[in-house]
N, C-alpha and C positions, 0 to 999 in steps of 0.2 A: 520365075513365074510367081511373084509374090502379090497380093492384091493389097492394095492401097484402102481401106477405106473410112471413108470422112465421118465424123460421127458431131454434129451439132444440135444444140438443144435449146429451142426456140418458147418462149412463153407467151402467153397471152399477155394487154396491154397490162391487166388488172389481178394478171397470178403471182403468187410470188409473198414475199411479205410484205406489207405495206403499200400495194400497187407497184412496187417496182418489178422490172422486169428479173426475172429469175432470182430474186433474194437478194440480189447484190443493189450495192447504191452507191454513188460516190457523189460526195458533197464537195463544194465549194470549199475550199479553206483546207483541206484534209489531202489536196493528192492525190495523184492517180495512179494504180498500181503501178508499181515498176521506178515510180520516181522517187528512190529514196535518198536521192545527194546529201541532202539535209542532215540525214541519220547518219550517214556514215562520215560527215565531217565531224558532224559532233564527237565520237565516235573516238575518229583520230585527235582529236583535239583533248581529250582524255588517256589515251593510249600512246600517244609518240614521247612527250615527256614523262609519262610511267615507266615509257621502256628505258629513256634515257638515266631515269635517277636509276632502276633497278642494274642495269651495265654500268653506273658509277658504281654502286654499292658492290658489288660482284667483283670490282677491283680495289677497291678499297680492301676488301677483306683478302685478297689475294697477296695486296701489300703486305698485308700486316704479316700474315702469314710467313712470307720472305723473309719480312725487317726483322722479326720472331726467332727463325733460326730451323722453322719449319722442317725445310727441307734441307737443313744441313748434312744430316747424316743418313741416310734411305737403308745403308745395309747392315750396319751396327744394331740394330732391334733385331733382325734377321739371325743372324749371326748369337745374341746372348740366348735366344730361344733355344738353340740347338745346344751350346755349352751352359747352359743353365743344370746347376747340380743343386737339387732338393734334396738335401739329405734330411730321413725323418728324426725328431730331437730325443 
């Protein structure tokens, strides 16, 4: 039992700013709400090869990491922490 109701908001020819109707205007050359294709090519035309060099670089350093010797050993640090003997001098 929910009620629906419509709520629109109509102006005079000449209220508004400028004579237009309700403060809003759309010109020629600018677009119409809602059409932003333009913007969002651009957009991606910025961002698809951003993504691709930063996924290059992300593996490059992954490499090096590897070819380094990185991860050679994972439980040898592990392991000197706990037999580690500080004895004071």
């Amino acid at each position: 039992m929910g009620v629906i109701m419509r709520i629109t908001a109509t102006a005079a020819p000449n209220a508004g700013l400028g004579g237009s109707r309700g403060g809003a205007e759309i010109r020629q050359g600018e677009g119409a709400p809602g059409d932003n294709s333009r913007s969002i090519v651009e957009i991606l035309i910025l961002l698809v090869p951003l993504s691709v060099v930063l996924a290059f670089l992300i593996g490059a350093v992954f490499w090096w990491s590897v070819d380094s010797g990185q991860f050679d050993d994972l439980e040898g640090p592990a392991h000197r922490i706990i037999s580690d003997d500080d004895s004071p001098v």
